[in-house]
Legacy VTK file of the C-alpha trace (Angstrom):
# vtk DataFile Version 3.0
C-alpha trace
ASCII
DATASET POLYDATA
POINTS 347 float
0.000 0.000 0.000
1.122 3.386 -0.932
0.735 6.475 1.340
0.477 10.453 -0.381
2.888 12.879 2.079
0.429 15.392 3.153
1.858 18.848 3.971
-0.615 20.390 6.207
-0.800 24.659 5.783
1.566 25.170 3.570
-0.174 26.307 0.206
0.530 30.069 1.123
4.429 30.734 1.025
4.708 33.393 3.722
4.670 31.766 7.610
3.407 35.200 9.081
-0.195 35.176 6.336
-0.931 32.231 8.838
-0.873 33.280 12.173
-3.481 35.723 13.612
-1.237 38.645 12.696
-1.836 38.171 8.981
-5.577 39.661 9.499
-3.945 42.880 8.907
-2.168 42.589 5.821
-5.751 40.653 4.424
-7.584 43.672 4.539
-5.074 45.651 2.942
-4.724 42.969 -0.127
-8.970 42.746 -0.346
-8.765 46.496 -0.194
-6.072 46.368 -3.242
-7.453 43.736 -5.100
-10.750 45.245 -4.937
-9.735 48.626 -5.732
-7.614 47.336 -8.964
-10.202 46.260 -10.693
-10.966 50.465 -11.110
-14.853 50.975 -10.182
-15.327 49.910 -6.535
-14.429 49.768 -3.102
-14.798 46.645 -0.867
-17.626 47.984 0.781
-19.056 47.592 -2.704
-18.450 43.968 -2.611
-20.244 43.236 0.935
-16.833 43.886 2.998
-17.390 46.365 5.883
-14.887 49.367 5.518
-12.043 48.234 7.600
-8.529 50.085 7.927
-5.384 49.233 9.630
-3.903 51.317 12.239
-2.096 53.018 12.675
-1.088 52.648 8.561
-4.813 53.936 7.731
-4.972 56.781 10.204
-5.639 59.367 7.479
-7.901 57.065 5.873
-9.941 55.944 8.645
-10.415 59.996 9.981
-11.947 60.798 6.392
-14.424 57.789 6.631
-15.682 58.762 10.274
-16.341 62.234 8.779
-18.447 60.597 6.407
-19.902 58.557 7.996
-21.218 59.740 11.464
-24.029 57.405 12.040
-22.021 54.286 11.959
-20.580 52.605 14.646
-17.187 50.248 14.596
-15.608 47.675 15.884
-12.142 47.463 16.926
-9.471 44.069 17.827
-5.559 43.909 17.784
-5.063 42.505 14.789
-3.227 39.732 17.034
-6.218 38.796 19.204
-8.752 35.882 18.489
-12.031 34.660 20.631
-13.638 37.985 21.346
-10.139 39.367 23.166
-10.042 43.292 23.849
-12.376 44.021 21.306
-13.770 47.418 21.284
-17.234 48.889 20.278
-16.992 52.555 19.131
-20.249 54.212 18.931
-20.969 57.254 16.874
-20.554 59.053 19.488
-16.891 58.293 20.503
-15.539 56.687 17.455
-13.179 59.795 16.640
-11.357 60.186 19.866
-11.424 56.441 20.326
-9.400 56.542 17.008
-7.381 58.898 18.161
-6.020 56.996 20.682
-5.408 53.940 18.877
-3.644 55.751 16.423
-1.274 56.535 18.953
-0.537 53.045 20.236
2.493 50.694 18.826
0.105 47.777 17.910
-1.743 46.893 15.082
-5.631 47.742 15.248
-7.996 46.059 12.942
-11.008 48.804 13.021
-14.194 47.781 10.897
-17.445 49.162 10.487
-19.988 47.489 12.765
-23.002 45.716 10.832
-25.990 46.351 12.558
-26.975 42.822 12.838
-30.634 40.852 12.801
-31.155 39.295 15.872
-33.284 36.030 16.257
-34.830 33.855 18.873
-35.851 36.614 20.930
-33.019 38.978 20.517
-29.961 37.085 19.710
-26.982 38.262 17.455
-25.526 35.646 15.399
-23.128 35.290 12.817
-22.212 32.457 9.931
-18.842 30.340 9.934
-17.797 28.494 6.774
-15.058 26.348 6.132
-12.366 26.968 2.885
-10.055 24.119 1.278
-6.978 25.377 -1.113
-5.465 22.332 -2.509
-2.518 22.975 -4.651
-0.161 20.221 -7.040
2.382 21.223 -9.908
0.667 20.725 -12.901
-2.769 21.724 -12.748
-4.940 24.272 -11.224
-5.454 25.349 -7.610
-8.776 24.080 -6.034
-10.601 26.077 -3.759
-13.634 24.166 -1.808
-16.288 26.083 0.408
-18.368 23.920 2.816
-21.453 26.507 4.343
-20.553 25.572 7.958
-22.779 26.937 11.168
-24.333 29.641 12.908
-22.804 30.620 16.215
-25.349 32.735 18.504
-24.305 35.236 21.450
-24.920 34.688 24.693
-26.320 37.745 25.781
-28.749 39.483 23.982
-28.530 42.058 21.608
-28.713 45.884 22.976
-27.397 48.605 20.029
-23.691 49.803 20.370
-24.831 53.028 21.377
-27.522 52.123 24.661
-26.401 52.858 27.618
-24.805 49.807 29.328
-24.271 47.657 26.289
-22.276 44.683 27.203
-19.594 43.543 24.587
-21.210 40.092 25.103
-24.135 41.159 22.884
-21.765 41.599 20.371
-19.096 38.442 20.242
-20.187 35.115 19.059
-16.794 33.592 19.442
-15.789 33.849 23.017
-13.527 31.628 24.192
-16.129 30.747 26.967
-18.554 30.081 24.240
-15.615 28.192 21.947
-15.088 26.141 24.899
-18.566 25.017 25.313
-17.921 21.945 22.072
-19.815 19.932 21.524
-22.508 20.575 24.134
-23.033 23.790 23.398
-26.647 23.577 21.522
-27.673 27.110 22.100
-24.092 28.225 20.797
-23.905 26.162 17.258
-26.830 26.917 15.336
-27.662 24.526 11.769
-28.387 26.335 8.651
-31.502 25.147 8.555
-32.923 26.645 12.965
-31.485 29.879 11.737
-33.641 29.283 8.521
-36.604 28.758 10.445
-36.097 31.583 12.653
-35.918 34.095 9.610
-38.686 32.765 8.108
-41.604 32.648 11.252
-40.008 35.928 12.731
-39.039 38.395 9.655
-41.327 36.538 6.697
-38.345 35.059 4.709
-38.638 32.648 2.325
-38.064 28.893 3.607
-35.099 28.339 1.153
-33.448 31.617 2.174
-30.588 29.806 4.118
-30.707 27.276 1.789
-29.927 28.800 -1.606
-29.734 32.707 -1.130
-27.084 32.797 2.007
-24.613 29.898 0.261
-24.925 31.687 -3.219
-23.984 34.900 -1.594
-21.514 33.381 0.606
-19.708 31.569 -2.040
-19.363 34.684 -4.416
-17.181 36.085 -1.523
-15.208 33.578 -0.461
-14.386 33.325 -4.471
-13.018 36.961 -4.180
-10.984 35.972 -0.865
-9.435 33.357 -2.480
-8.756 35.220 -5.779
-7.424 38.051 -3.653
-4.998 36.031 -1.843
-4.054 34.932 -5.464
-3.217 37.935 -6.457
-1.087 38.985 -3.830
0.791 35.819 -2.793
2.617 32.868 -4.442
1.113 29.261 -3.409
3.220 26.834 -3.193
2.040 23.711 -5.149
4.633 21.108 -3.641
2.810 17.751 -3.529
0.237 17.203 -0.537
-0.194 20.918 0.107
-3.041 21.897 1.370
-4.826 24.935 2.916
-7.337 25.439 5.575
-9.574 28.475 6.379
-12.719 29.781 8.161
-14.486 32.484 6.880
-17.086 34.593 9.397
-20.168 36.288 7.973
-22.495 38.946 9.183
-26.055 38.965 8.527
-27.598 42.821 8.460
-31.221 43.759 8.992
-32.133 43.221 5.442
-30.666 39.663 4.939
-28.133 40.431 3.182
-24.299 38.594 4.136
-20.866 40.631 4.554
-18.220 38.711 4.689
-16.273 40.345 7.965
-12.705 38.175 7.932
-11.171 34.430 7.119
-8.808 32.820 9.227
-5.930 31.635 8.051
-5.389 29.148 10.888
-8.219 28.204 12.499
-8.767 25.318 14.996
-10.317 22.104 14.565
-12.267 21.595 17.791
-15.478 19.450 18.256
-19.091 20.948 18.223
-22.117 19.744 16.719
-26.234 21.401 16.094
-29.376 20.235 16.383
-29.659 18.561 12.695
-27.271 16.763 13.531
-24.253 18.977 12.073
-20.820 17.659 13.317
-17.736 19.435 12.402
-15.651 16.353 13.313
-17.508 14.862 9.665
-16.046 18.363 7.839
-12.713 17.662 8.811
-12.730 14.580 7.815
-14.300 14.923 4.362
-11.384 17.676 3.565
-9.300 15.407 4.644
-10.719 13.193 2.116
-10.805 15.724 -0.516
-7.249 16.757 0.373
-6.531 12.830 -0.560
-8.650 12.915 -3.613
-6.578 15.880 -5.287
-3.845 14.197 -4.300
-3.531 10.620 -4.624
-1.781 8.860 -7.339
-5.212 8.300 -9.515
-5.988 12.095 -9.166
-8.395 13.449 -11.799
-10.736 16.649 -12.551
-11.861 18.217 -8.880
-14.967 17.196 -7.636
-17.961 19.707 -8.143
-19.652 18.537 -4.811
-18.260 16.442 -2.126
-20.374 15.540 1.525
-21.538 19.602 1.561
-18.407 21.205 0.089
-18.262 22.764 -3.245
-15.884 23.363 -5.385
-15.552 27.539 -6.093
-13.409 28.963 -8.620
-9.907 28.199 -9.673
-6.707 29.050 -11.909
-6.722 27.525 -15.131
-3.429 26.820 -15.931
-0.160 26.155 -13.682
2.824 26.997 -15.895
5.400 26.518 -12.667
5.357 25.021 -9.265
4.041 28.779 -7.971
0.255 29.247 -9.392
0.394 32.844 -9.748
-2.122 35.982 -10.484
-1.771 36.010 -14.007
-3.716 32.232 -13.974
-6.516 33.097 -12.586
-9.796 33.307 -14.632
-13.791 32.547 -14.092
-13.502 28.480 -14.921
-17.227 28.550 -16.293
-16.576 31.953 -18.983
-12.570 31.642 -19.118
-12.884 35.394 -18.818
-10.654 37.228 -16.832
-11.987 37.632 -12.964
-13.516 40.958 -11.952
-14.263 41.370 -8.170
-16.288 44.527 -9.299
-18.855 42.365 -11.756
-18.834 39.358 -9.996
-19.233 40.208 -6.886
-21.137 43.715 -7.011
-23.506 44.535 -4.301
-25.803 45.073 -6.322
-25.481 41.595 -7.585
-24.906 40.126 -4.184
-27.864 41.916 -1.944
-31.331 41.903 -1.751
LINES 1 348
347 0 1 2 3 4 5 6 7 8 9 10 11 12 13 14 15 16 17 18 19 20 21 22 23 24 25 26 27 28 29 30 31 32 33 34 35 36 37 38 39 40 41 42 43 44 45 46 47 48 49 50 51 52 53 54 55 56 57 58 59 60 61 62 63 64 65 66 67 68 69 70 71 72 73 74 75 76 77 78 79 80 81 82 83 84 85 86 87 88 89 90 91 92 93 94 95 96 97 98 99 100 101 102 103 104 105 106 107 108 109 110 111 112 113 114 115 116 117 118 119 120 121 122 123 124 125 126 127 128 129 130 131 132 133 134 135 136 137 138 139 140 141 142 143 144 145 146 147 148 149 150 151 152 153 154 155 156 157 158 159 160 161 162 163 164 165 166 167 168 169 170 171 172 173 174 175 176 177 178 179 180 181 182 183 184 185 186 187 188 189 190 191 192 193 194 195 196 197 198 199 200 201 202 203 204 205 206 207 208 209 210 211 212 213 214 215 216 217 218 219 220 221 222 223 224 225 226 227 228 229 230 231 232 233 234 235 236 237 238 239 240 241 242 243 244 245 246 247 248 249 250 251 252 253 254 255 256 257 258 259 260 261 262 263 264 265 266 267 268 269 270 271 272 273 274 275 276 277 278 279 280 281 282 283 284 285 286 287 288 289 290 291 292 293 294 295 296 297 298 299 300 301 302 303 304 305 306 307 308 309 310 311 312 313 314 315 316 317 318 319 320 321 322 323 324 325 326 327 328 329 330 331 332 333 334 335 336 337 338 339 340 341 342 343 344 345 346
């Protein structure tokens, strides 16, 4: 029996783009990639504005001139599970900014999406899991599984109420991450938060089904694309990528895509339709081997809920580079602002 070498997180060639501390440098390569393309921003393309401080402090003081009524949310760009995040209301968001201009660290500061609570109040957000696969020779595969809902625990009060605990806002403590597998009222399927949106707000019953994933997917495609264009993958044999993405859901439905980690861990938690992420890792796993093995052919479309998204079309080297990247259905070269234009995207 034969055995494929696997070579776990190593499609992107730069160590620090997988730690924590690479958040900051993702916004500033969405914000390039985005802005390249000549006609939008990536607020166009369902990305909150988000700057890096204190490398955006011009920026971010034009935007809260602009933009008064919204409030923000700010995280060291090294911090994970909720840690030291800060909610800047309306109200204090310029002196707030101020100050973190001032400090040494790196401060991820992003424009809060007012979000749509369910079940009586509750803020949630969407997690969904991203496969790169990359081998010399042919074209790097990116597949998106849909993933969960994570509620918070407390529930939602607006940023700017008096007394408004941060736990309204966080849906990724590390009290709640801690919770696994029994945490029922933490994990949320597809298909409660479905349920929820339809009986409380009117949406249609395939909303979470179809609309969310479709909406979901177009972003993740520019994530990946972005990352593309920026970086050089390695495509040594068994490499292979893993990512979670985290979505917001506003008032009207409609999905932002707020950040994807580069390094994100594989714990144990399961929902109520009987969801378990221990089955997602190991179907990537099984995809990783499938791209891999020795009898490797075309990518799979759909494997056990993950999909395959877009990819390069050619690999001319053992780096898949930004030049190789086209639409695989049109062969026409990608455009963040047409394929992923809000106005596209939202409903």
């Amino acid at each position: 029996m034969s055995y494929t070498p696997l070579v776990v997180n190593r499609v992107m060639q730069r160590q620090k783009v997988r730690s924590c501390a690479g958040k900051a440098e993702q916004y500033l390569r969405w914000r390039q990639f985005a802005e390249a393309d000549g006609s939008c921003s990536i607020a166009d393309l369902a990305i909150p504005q988000t700057y890096v401080l204190p490398q955006d402090c011009n920026r971010i003081r034009t935007a809260l001139s602009s933009r008064r009524n919204s409030s923000w949310i700010a995280k060291l760009s090294t911090s994970s599970h909720g840690d030291g995040i800060k909610i800047l209301s309306r109200w204090n968001a310029l002196n707030a900014t101020r100050s973190l201009c001032r400090d040494p660290r790196s401060w991820i500061v992003q424009e809060y999406i007012k979000p749509l609570p369910i079940e009586g109040g509750y803020k949630f957000d969407l997690r969904a899991f991203l496969l790169v696969t990359a081998r010399a020779g042919r074209p790097l595969r990116a597949y998106y599984h849909r993933g969960i809902a994570r509620r918070a625990d407390t529930k939602y009060v607006d940023p700017t109420a008096t007394g408004s605990s941060i736990n309204a806002h966080v849906t990724n403590a590390k009290s709640q991450a801690s919770k696994g597998a029994a945490a029922d009222s933490h994990f949320l399927s597809f298909n409660r938060v479905g349920r929820a949106l339809t009986s409380e707000f009117g949406f249609a019953e395939t909303y979470m089904q179809h609309t969310v994933p479709a909406q979901m997917r177009k972003l993740l495609e520019f994530a990946v694309r972005a990352l593309g264009a920026a970086e050089s993958w390695s495509a040594e044999m068994g490499s292979f990528q893993s990512f979670a993405a985290d979505f917001a859901m506003d008032p009207r439905g409609n999905v932002w895509l707020l950040e994807v980690n580069s390094a994100p861990l594989w714990i144990h938690y399961h929902t109520d339709d009987n969801f378990d992420s221990r089955a997602v890792y190991r179907t990537a796993l099984e995809l990783v081997l499938s791209d891999h093995g020795p009898q490797a052919g075309p990518p799979l479309r759909r494997y056990a809920g993950w999909e395959l998204i877009g990819w390069p079309t050619t690999v001319d080297s053992h780096l898949v580079k930004r030049s190789d990247l086209q639409l695989p259905a049109t062969r026409l070269p990608y455009s963040p602002c047409k394929q992923v234009a809000r106005d596209g995207l939202h409903v």
